[in-house]
C-alpha positions in Angstrom: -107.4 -229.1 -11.9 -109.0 -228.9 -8.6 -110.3 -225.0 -7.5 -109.5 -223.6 -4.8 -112.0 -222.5 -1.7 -112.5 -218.8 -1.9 -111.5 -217.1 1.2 -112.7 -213.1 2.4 -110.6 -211.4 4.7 -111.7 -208.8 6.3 -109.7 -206.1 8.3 -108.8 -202.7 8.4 -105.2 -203.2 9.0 -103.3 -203.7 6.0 -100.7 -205.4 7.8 -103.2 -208.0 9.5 -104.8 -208.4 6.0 -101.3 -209.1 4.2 -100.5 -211.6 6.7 -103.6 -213.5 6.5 -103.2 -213.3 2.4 -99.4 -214.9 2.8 -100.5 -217.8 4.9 -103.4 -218.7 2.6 -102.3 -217.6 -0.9 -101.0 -221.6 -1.6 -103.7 -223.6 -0.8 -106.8 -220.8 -1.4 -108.0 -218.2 -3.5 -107.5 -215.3 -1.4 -110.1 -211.8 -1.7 -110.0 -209.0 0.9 -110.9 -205.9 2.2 -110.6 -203.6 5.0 -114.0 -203.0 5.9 -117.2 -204.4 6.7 -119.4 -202.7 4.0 -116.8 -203.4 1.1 -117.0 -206.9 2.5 -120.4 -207.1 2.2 -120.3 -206.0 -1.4 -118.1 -209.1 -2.0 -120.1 -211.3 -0.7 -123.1 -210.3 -3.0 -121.2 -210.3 -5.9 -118.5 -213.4 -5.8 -119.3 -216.8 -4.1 -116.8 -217.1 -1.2 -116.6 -220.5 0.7 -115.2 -218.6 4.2 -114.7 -215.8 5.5 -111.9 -214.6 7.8 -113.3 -211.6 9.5 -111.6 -209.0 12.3 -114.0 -207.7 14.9 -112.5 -204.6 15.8 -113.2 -202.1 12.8 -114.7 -198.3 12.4 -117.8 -198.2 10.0 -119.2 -201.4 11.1 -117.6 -204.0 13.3 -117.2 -207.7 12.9 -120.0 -208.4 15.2 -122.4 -206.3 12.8 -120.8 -207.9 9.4 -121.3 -211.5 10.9 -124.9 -210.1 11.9 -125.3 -209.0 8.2 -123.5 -212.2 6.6 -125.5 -214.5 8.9 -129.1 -213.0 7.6 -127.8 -213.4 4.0 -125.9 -216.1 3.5 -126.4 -219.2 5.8 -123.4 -221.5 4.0 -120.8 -219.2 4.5 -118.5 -219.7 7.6 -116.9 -217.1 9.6 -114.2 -217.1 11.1 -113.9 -214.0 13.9 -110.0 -212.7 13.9 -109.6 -210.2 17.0 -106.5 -208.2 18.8 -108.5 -208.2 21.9 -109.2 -211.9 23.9 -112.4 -210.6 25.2 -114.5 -214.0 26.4 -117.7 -211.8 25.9 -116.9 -210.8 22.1 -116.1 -214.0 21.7 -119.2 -215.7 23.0 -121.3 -213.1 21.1 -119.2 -214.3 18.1 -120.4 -217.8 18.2 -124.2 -217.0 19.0 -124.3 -215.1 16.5 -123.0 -218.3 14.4 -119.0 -217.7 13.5 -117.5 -220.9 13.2 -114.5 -220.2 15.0 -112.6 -216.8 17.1 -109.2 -217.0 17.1 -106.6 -213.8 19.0 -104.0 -212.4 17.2 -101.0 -212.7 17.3 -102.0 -216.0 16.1 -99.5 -218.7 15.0 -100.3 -219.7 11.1 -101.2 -223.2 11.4 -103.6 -221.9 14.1 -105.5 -220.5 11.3 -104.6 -223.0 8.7 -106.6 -225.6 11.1 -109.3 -223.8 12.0 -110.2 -223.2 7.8 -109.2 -226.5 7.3 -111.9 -228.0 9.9 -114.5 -225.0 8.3 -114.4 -226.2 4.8 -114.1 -229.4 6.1 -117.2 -229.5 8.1 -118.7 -227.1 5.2 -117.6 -230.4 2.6 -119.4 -233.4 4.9 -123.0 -230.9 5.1 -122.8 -230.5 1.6 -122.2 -234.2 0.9 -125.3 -235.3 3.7 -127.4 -233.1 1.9 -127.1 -234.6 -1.2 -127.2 -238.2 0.6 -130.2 -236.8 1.6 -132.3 -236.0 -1.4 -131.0 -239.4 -3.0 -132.6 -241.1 -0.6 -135.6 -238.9 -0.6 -135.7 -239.3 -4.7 -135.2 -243.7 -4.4 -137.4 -243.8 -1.3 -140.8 -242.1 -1.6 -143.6 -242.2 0.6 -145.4 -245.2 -1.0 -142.3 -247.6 -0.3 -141.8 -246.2 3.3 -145.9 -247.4 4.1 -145.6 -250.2 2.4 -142.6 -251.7 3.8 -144.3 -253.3 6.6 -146.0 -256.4 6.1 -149.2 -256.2 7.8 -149.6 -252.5 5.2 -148.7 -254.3 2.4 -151.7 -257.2 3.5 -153.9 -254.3 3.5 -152.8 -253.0 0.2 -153.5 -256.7 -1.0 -157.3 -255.1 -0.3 -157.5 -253.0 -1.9 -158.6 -252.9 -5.5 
């Protein structure tokens, strides 16, 4: 049996929250809350692959969660859910490093898509990593010099 992606959304409004919760519930395992401190608590304590988070909330705003989230956890996407299209929350959004900002009312496959791509992009960096160390663990130092002929004449040198 495959597991599911874990998913964190964040927002204060229940109603927001529950719709997120109904178009991911099939294909994800689905955590929320409605602020940014209880989200933060999540985060430390449960390993979540993305996070769906609403920039408009009182205590501490998306903006400030992201800011938080992004000084923590570097693996974790975010994706930046917002009532308001403001080009200027939403370019502070993706400096600060969320994935993707999407304005409500959004259509469901609007945010299916944008996870999808997310965990996809999150699934090829994880698999170029590990490319990466098995080449670094077949391929040492040593074999990179000595891969050029004249280099391997001068290792013939020496004794």
């Amino acid at each position: 049996m495959e597991i599911k992606p874990t998913i964190l959304v964040v927002d204060d409004d229940p109603g927001a929250r529950q719709s997120l919760e109904v178009i991911l519930e099939d294909d994800y395992r689905v955590l929320s809350t409605e602020s940014g401190p209880e989200a933060m608590k999540v985060l430390q304590g449960e390993s979540v692959d993305l996070v769906l988070l609403d920039v408009n909330m009182p205590d501490m705003d998306g903006l400030e969660v992201l800011r938080r989230i992004r000084e923590q956890e570097e693996e974790v996407d975010v994706i930046m859910v917002s009532a308001l299209n403001l080009a200027r929350k939403a370019v502070d959004a993706i400096r600060l490093g969320a994935y993707d900002y999407i304005t409500k009312p959004y259509e469901p496959l609007d945010i299916l898509s944008s996870v999808h791509r997310a965990l996809s992009k999150q699934k090829l960096n994880k698999e170029l990593d590990f490319l990466r160390r098995e080449v670094e663990a077949v391929r040492g130092f040593d074999q990179i010099i000595s891969q050029n002929k004249k280099m391997l004449e001068i290792f013939d040198l020496i004794p």
